[in-house]
N, C-alpha and C positions, 0 to 999 in steps of 0.2 A: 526319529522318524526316517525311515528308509525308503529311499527312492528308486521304483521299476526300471531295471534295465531298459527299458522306453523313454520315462523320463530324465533318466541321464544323456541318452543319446539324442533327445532332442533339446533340452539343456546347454550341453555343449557344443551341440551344431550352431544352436540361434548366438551363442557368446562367441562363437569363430567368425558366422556371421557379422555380430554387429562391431567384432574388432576389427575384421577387414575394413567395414564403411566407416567407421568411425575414431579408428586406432583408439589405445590407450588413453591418452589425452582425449579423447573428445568424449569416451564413457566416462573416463574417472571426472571429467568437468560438468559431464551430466547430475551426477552423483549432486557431487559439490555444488551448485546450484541449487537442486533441491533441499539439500542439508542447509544451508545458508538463509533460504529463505524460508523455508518449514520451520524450522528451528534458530530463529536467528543468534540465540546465546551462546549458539555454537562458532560464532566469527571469534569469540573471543575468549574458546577451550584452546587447548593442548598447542600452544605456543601460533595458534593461529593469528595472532595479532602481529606477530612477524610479516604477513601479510598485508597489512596496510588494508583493511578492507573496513569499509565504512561502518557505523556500528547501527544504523538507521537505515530505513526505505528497506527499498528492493534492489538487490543487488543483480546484476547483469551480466548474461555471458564476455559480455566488454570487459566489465571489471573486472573478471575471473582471469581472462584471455590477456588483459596488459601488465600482470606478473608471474614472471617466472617460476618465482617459488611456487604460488596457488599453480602453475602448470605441471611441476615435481609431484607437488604433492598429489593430484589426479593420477598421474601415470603410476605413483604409489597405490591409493588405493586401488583402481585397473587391476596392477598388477598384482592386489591380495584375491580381487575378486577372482580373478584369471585361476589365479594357485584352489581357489575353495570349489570351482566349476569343474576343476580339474581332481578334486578330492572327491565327488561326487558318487556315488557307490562304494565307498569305500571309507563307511563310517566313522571307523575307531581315529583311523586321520584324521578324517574332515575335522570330529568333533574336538582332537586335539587342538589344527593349528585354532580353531577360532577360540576357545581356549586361551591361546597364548594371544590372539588377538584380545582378547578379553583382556587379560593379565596387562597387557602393555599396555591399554589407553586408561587402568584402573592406575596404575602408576604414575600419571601425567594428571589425574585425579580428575578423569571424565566421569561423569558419576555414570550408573547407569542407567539414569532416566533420560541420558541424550542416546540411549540406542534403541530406547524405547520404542520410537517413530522413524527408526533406521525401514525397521519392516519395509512401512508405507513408501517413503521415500523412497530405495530402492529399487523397489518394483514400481511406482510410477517410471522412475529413470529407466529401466531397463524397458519398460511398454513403448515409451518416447524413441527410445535409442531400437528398438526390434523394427520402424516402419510398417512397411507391409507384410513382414516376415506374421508378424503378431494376430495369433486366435487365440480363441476362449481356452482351446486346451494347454496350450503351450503359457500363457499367462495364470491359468492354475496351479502349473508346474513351479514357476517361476513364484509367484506368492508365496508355495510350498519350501522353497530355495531360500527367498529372504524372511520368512519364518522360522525355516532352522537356523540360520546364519543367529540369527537374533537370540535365541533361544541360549544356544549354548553360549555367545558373548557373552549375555549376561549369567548364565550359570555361574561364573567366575566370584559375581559380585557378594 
């Protein structure tokens, strides 16, 4: 699916946007939040149990916030989002790295039904994390964004 040089550029306006307010860390915590609690089986994929994160309830940006590691690992993911907002127009990339994002979390034997509801999840986060930046058009974009994200990860599987 290919995106209008319009939708790229406002794409990665609202992601420059929302890394100034929020840096790294506070999208990729985004994220992770919603994956933890969406999905809670996911506290305890891909060495996430390193973490120390409760395997019950509702986990909280506190919990998230009083380890390091879970703080790493946000500014990781951030930083793939960052690389894929940045591949945007430029499909034979994009569809690579996610690809190899695919490839790595199938080796750590994330199935692919935990990216099933990556979709949803990151577009609520990124709705949360836009503020008042956030309209109907630019969250169609953005839908359109973690729809392909998803799409080719799991093409891998």
């Amino acid at each position: 699916m290919a995106f209008s040089a319009n939708e790229v550029c406002e794409l990665q306006q609202s992601w420059d946007n929302m890394i100034k307010e929020h840096g790294f860390d506070g999208v990729g915590l985004a994220v992770l939040l919603g994956l933890y609690n969406e999905a809670p089986s996911s506290r305890s994929l891909y060495g996430y149990s390193r973490f120390s994160l409760p395997q019950d309830g509702v986990i909280t940006i506190e919990d998230l916030t009083s380890r390091p590691l879970v703080i790493e690992h946000a500014v990781k993911v951030a930083s793939a989002l960052d690389r894929i907002i940045k591949l945007l127009g430029k499909q034979d990339d994009l569809k690579a790295f996610l690809e190899d994002v695919g490839e790595a979390h199938k080796m750590l034997n994330v199935g692919s039904r935990n990216f099933e509801k990556i979709e949803d999840i990151l577009s609520r986060a990124i709705g949360e994390s836009l503020g008042p930046m956030k309209t109907d058009d630019l969250m169609q974009s953005w839908d359109k964004a973690c729809g392909v994200m998803k799409q080719f990860i799991i093409s891998v599987y």
